[in-house]
SEKEZA-210354 format. One record per residue: x, y, z of N, C-alpha, C in turn. Coordinates in steps of 0.1 Angstrom, whole numbers, plus 2048, in hexadecimal, padded with zeros to 3 digits. Example, Ala and Ser with C-alpha at 12.3 -4.5 7.8 and 13.67 -1.06 7.14 Angstrom:
<atoms>
8847C784E87B7D384E8847DF84E/8807EA8478897F584788180084F/
</atoms>
This chain:
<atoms>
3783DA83236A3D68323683CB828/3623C082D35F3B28263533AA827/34A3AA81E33F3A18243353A782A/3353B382E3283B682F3283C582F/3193CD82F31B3DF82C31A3E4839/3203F383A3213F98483113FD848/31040584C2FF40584C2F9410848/30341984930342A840301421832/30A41A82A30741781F2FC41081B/2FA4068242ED3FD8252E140881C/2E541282A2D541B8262D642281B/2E44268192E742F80B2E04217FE/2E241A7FD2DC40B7F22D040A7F5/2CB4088022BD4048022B4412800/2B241E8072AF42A7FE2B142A7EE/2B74277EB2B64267DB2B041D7D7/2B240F7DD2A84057D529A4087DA/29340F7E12884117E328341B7DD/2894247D72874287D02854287C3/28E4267C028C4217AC2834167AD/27D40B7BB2734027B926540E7B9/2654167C12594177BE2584237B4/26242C7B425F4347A325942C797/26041C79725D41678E24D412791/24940E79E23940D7A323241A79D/2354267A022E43079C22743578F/22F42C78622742977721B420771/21941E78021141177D204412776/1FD41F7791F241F7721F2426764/20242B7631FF42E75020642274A/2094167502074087491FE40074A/1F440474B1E83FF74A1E13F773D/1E73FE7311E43F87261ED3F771D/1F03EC7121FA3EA70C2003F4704/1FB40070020040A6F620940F704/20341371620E41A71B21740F720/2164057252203F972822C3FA71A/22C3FD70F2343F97052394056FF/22C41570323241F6F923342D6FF/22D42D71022C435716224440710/21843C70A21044870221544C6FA/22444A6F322E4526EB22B4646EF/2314686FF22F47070423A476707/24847270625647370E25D48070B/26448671126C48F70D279488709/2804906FF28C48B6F729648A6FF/29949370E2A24957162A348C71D/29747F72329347472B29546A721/29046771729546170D29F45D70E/2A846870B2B74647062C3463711/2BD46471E2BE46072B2BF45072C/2B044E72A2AE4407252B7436722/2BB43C7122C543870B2D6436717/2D843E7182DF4407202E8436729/2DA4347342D842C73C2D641D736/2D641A72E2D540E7242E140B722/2EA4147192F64117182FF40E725/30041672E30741973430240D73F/3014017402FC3F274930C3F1751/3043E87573133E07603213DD757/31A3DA74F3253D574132F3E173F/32B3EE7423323F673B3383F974D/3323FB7563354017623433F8769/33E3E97673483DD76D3523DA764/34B3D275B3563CD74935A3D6748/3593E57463643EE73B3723F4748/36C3F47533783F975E37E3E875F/37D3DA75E3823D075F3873D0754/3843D474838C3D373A39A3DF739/3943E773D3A13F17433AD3EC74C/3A83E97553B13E27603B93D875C/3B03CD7523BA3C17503C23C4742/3BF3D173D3C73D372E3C63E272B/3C03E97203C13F571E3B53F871B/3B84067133AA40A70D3A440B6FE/3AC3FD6FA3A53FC6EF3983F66EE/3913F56F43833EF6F83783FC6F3/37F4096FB37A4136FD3744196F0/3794196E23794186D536F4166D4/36940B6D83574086D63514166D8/35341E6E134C42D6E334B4356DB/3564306D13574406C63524386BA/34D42C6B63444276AE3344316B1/32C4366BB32143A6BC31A4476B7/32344C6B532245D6AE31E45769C/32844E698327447689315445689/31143A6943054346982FD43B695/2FD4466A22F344B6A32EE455697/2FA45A68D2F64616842E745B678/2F044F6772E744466F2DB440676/2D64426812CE4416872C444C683/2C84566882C14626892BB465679/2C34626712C44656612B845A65F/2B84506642AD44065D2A443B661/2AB43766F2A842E67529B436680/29944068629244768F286449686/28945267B27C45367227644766A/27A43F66727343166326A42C672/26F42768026942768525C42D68A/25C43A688251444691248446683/24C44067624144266D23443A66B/23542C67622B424674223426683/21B41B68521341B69021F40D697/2254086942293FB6962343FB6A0/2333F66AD23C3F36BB2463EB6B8/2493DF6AE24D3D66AD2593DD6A5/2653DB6A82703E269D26E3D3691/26B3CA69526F3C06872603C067D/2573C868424D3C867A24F3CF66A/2593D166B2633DB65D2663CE656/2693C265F2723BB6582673AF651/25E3B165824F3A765124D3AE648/2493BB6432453C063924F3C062E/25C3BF62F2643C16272683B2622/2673A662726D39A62426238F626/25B39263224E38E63924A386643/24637D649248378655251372658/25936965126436465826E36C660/27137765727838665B279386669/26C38966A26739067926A382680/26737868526836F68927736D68C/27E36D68228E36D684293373689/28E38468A29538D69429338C6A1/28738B69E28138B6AF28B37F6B4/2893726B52913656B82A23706BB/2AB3716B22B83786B62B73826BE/2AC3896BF2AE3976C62A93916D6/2A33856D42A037D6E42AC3796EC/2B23726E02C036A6E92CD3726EB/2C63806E52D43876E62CD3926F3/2C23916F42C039B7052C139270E/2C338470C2C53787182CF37771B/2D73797102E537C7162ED38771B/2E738F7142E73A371E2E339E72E/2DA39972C2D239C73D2DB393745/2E038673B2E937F74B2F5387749/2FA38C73F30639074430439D74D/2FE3A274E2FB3B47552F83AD763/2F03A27672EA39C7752F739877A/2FC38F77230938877331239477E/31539B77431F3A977731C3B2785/30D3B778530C3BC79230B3B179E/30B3A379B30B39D7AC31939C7AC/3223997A23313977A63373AA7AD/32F3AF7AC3353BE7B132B3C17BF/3233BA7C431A3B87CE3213B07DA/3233A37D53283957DB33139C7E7/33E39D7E23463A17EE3423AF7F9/3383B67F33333C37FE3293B980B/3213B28043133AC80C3193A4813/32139980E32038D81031A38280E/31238480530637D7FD30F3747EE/3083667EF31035D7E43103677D2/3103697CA31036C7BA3033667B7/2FF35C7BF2EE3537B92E435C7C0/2E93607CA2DD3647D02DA3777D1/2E237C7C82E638A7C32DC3887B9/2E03827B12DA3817A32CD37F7A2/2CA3727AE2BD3727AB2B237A7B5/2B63847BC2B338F7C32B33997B9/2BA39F7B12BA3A87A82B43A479C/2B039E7982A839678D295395790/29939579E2853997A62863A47A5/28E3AF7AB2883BD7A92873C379E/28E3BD79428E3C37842803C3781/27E3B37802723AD7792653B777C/2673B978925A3BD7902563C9791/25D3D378D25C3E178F25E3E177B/2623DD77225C3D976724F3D7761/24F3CF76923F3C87672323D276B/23B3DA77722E3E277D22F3EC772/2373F277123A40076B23A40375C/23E3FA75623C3F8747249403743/24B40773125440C72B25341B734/24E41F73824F42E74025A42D74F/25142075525D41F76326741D763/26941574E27A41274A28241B74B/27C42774028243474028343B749/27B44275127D44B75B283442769/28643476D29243077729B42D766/29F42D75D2A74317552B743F758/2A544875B2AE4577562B845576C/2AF4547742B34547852C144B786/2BD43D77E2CC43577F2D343B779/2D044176E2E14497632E145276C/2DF4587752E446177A2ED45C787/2E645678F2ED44D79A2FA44A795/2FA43F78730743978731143F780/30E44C77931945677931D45D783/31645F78C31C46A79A32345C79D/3204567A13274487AB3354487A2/33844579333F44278D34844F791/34845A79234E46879135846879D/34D4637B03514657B835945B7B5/35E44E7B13664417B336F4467AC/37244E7A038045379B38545D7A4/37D4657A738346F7B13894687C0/38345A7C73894547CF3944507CE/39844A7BD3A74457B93AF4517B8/3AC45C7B33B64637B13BE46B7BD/3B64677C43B54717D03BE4677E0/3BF45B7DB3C544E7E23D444C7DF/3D644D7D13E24517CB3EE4527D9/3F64507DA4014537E34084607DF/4094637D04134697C94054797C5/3FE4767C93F447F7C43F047C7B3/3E447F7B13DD4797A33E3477796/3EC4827903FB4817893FE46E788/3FE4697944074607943FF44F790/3F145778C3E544B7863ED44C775/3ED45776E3F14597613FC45275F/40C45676A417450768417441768/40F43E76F40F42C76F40D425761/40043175F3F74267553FD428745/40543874840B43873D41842F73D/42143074342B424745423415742/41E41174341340773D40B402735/40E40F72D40440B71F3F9412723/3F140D72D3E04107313D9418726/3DD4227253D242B7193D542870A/3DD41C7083DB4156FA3CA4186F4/3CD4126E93BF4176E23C04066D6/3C84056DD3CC3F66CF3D63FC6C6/3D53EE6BE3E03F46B23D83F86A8/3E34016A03DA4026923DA3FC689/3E23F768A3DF3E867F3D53E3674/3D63DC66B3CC3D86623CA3C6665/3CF3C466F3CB3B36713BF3B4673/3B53AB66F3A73A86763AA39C67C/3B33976803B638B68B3B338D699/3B839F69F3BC3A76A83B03AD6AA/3B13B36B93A23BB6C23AF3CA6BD/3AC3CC6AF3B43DB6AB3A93E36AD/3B03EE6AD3AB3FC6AF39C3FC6A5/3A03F86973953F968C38E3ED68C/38D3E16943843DA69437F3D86A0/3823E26A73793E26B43713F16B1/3743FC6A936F4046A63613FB69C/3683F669035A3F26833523EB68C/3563DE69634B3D969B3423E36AA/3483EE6AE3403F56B23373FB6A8/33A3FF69E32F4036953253F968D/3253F368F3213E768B3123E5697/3183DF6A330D3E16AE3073E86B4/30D3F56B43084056B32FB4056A8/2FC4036A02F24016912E73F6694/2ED3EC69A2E43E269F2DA3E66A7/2E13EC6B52DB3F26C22D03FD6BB/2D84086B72CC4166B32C64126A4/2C94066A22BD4016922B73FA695/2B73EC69C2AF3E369B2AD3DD6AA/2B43E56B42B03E26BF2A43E76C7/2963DB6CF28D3DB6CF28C3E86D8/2963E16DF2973EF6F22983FF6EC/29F3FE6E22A140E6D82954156D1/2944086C828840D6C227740F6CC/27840A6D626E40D6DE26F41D6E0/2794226E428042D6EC2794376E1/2804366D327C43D6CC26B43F6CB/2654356CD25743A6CD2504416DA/25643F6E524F4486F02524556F2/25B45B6E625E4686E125146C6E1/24D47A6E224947F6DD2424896D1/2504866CA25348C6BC25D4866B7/25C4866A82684806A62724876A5/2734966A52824A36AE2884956BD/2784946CA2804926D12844856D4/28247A6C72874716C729546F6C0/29647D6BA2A647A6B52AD4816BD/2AD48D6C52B14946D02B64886DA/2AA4796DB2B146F6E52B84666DE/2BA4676D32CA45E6CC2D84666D1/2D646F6CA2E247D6CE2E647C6D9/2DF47D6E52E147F6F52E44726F8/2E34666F42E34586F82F34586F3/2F74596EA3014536E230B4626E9/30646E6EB3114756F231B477702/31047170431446F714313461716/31745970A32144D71032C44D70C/33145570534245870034745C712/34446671734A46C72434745F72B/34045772E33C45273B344447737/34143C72C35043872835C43A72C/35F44572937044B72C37144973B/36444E74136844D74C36643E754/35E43574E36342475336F422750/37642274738042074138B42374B/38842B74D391436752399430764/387432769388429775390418777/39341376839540776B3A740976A/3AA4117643B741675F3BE41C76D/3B44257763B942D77F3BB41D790/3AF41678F3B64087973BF403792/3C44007843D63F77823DE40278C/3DC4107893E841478E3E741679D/3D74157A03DB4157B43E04077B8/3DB3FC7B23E03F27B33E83EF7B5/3F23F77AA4013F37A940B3FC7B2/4014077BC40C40C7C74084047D2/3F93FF7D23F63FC7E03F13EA7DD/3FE3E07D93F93D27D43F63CA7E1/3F43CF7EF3F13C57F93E53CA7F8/3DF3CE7F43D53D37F53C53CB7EA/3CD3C37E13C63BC7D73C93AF7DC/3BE3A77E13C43987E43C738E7D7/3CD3887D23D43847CA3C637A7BE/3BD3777C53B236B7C53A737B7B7/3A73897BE3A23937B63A93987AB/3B33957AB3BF3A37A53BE393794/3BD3897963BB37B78C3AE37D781/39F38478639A38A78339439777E/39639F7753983AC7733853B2779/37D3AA7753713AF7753713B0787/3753AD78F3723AB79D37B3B57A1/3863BC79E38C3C67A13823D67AA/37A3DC79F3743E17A436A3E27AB/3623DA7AF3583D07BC3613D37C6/36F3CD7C33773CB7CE3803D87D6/3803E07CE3803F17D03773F77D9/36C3F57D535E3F97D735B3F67E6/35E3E97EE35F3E57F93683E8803/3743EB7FA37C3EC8023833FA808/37E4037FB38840A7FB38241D7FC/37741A7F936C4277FB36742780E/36643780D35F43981635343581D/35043882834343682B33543E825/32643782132344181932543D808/33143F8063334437F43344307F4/3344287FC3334187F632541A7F0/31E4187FB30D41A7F83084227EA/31542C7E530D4327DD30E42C7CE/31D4267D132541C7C631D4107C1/31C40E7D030E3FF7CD3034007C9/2FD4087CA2F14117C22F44157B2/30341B7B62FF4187A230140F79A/3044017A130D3F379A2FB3EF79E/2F13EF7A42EA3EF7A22DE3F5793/2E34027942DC40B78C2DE40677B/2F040177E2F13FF76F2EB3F576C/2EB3EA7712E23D97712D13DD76E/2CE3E87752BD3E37732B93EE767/2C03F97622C14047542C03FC74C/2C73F07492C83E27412BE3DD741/2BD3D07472B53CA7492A63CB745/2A13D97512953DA74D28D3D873F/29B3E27372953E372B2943D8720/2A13CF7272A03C371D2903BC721/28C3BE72F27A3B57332713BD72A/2733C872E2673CE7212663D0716/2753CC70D2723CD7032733BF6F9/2753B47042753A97012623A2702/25F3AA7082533A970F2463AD705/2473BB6FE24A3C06F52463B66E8/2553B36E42533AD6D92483A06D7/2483986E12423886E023038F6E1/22D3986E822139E6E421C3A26D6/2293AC6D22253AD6C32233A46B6/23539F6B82383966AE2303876AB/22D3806BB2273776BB2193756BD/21337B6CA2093796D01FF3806CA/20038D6C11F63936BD1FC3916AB/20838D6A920738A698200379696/2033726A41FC36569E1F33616A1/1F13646B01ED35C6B71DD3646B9/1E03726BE1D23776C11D23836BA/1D13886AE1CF3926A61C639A6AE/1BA3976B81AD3A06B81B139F6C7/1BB3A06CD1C139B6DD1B73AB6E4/1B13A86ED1AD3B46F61B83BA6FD/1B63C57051BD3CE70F1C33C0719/1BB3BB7201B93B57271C13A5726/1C139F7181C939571B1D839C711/1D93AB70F1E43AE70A1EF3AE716/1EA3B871F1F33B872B1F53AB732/1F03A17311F13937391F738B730/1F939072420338972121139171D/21039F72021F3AA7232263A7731/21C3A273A2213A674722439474B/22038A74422237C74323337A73F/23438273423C38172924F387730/24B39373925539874025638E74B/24D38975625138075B25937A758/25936D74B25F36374726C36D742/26C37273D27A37973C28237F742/27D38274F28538475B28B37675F/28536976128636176329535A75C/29235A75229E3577472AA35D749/2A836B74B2B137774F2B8371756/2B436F7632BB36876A2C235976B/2B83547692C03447652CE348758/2CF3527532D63507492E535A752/2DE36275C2EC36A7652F435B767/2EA3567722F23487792FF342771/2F833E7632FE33775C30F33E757/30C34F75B314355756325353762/32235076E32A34D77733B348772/33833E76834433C76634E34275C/34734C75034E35474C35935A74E/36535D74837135E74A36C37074C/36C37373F36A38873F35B38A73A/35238D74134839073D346398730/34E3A172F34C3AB7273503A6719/35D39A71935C39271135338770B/34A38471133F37E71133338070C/33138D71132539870C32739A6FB/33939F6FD3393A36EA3393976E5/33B3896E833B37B6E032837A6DB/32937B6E93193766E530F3806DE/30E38F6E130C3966D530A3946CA/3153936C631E3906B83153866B4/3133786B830F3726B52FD3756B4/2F63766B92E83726BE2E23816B4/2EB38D6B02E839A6A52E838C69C/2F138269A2EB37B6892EE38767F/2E037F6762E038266A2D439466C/2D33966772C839D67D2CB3AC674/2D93B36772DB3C16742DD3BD664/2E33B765F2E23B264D2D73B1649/2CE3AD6502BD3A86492B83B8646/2BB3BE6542B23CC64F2B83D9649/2C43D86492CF3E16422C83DB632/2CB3CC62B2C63C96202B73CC61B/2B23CD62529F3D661F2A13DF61F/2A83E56262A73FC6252B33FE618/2BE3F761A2C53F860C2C33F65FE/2BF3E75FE2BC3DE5F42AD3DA5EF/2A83E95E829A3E55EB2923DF5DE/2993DB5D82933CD5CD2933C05D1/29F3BD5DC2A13AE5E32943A95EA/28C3A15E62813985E928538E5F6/27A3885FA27937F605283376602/28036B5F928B3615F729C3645F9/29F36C5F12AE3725ED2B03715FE/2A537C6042AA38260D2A9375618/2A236C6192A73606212B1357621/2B43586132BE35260E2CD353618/2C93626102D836C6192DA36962A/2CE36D62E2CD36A63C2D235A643/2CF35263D2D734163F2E4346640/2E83466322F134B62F2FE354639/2F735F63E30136664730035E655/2F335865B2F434C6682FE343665/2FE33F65C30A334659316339659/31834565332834A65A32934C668/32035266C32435367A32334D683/31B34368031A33268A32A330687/32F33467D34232767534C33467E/34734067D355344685350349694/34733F69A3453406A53453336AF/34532C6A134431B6AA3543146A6/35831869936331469337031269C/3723206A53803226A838B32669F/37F32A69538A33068939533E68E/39F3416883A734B68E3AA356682/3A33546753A135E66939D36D66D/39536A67939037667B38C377687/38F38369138F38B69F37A38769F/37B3826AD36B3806B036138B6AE/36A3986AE35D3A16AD3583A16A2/36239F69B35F39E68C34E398686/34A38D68D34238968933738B687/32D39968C32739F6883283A767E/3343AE67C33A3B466C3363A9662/33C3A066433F39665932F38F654/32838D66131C38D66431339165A/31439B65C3083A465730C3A9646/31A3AA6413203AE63631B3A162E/31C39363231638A62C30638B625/30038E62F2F138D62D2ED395620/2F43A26232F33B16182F53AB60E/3033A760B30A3A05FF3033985F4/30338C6022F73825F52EA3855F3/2E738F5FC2D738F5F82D83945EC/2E43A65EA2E33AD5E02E23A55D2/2F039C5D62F038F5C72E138A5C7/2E33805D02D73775CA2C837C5C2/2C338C5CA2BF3975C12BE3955B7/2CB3985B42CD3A25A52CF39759A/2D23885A02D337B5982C3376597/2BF3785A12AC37759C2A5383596/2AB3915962A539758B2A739257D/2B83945802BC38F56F2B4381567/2B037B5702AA36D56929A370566/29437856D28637A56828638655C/
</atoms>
């Protein structure tokens, strides 16, 4: 099968996209005003919540990228998963209860108070260009796993999936996020379950003979252990998972929303816990699936046209089309679906979100009515859908998405997770110092990002990142205490 769906599947994908479109319609009238567009009455249960979470992490990136990262190498990638438990601790311990102590939507409204506007202004700006680049790579990722089922160009995937996001967003507000949140995580774990039980069960040699391959191969490498930070080692793919993990459940907008539509702050730490626990298994099991294609691959190689087998991310798309039953495609395509709009959505609302708070009501209209709040939340997702997209397109020529994703991360966090680690730590460090610092750590990470320097493994740059900011701010502190 090539180029287009049988029609059992058709219906299995379109039954589902009409669905999660109008679940997400059916919110419509408790987004009616900006507290439920942004906070869902802060009414949620901790179990949907952290569902939420969930479905957040778990995007195309993890569903496509981590079975194409498997496939074209091992499972030291996988490492990133056991950084979240570290996370979420620190979360739960700081980060949750600082949040739910104020009235304030805005996670950088901490950072005004503590340094003062410029703060807030600088987060918001990084925390924009780094969901612009989430969203094209997640759009990017589901049309390249679409393309070869439909027959539809990668342009015209993307910008088909980029309308229905926007729109059932826009109608639905943070509630329609969450609850087609909790429906997609479930989708694209069943889907994920039946596609390993397809490979194992394809096997010639029976399932046994997925293990023998990939062990003969390295596949379940974890990296080295090594102490180079030149190298994607075991421990710097671990620190810089902890690093963005801390970022995501500390200062990320889409998180810290979550935490406020809790209902309590129990069941807003109950949704860190559940978020960060059921992505270790679901992990293993991307992982896994990308490990378990090298080895059907490598019994059945006429079966990979040579043009696929060149790109690792296209491998499983290419499975997906060809090699599932009738039925279980549709269901597959549904959750390569499911994982793209779990994402997305939340990057529109919570991008949507911020430019309300941060800008439009800190500068522009302090006394803003109901009325021109939502016309400018539901303006605000628009244009960000928009972007979303134009920024997939651009993503087309990328070599590894998932490589791309962690480059640009890395970058666009900045001086973001240092700024506010240095207020909750460092709590004599004043505005100045703390601007100081902040230049300061942008400028390292613009030199080992633009440089081509080879001192140090790219993930690094967030570590190094943020270690900067802390550093000098702490000095420059304690050199302007000492002088007064």
């Amino acid at each position: 099968m090539s180029g287009t769906l049988r029609v059992a599947d058709l219906v299995v994908l379109l039954v589902y996209l009409v669905g999660v479109f109008g679940l997400g319609c059916w919110f419509v009238r408790r987004s009616q005003t900006a507290g439920g567009f942004m906070t869902a009455g802060r009414s949620m249960s901790g179990w949907v919540v952290g569902m939420s979470i969930f479905g957040t992490y778990v995007s195309s990136i993890s569903f496509l990228a981590h079975t194409g990262k498997a496939y074209g190498g091992d499972w030291s990638a996988w490492v990133f998963a056991l950084s979240l438990p570290i996370a979420a601790c620190i979360a739960v311990r700081y980060f949750v209860p600082l949040y739910r102590s104020t009235d304030e939507v805005s996670a950088y409204a901490h950072l005004e108070n503590r340094f003062g506007p410029w703060a807030r202004v600088y987060a918001l700006v990084c925390y924009a260009l780094m969901q612009l680049a989430r969203m094209g790579t997640i759009l990017y990722l589901v049309a390249l796993a679409l393309a070869p089922l439909t027959g539809w160009d990668v342009k015209t995937i993307i910008m088909v999936t980029g309308v229905v996001v926007t729109i059932y967003t826009l109608l639905g507000g943070i509630e329609a996020v969450i609850w087609t949140d909790v429906v997609q995580s479930v989708v694209l774990t069943l889907g994920a379950i039946f596609c390993a039980g397809v490979i194992l069960t394809h096997m010639p040699e029976g399932p046994g003979q997925v293990f023998e391959i990939a062990q003969a191969s390295s596949k379940f490498d974890l990296g080295s252990f090594g102490l180079s930070l030149q190298e994607s080692t075991f421990w710097v793919v671990l620190i810089y998972g902890i690093f963005i993990n801390l970022q995501n459940f500390g200062i990320d907008q889409g998180f810290v929303q979550r935490y406020l539509t809790a209902k309590s702050d129990r069941a807003a730490k109950l949704s860190v816990w559940l978020g960060a626990a059921l992505f270790i298994p679901a992990s293993t099991l991307f992982f896994f699936i990308g490990t378990g294609l090298f080895a059907f691959y490598e019994v059945e190689p006429g079966l990979l046209p040579e043009a696929v087998a060149g790109k690792a991310d296209s491998v499983y798309p290419h499975f997906i089309a060809n090699e599932l039953p009738i039925g279980l495609t549709g269901l597959l395509i549904a959750a390569v679906f499911a994982a793209a709009m779990s994402s997305v959505d939340t990057s529109l609302n919570s991008c949507a979100t911020l430019f309300h708070c941060d800008i439009y009501k800190r500068f522009i209209r302090p006394d803003a009515s109901e009325r021109d709040s939502m016309r400018v939340l539901h303006g605000t997702t628009l244009v960000w859908g928009l972007a979303g997209t134009l920024m997939a397109l651009a993503m087309i020529q990328v070599q590894s998405a998932l490589d791309a994703w962690w480059n640009l991360q890395g970058i666009f966090a900045g001086g973001m997770l240092g700024l506010f680690l240095l207020g909750l730590i460092a709590k004599g460090v004043s505005s100045k110092p703390a601007m100081i610092a902040g230049l300061v750590g942008v400028a390292l990470i613009a030199w080992l990002s633009l440089s081509g320097q080879s001192f140090f493994h790219k993930n690094l740059t967030i570590v190094l990142g943020t270690s900067t900011v802390i550093v000098v701010g702490v000095v420059l502190g304690a050199l302007l205490k000492s002088k007064r």
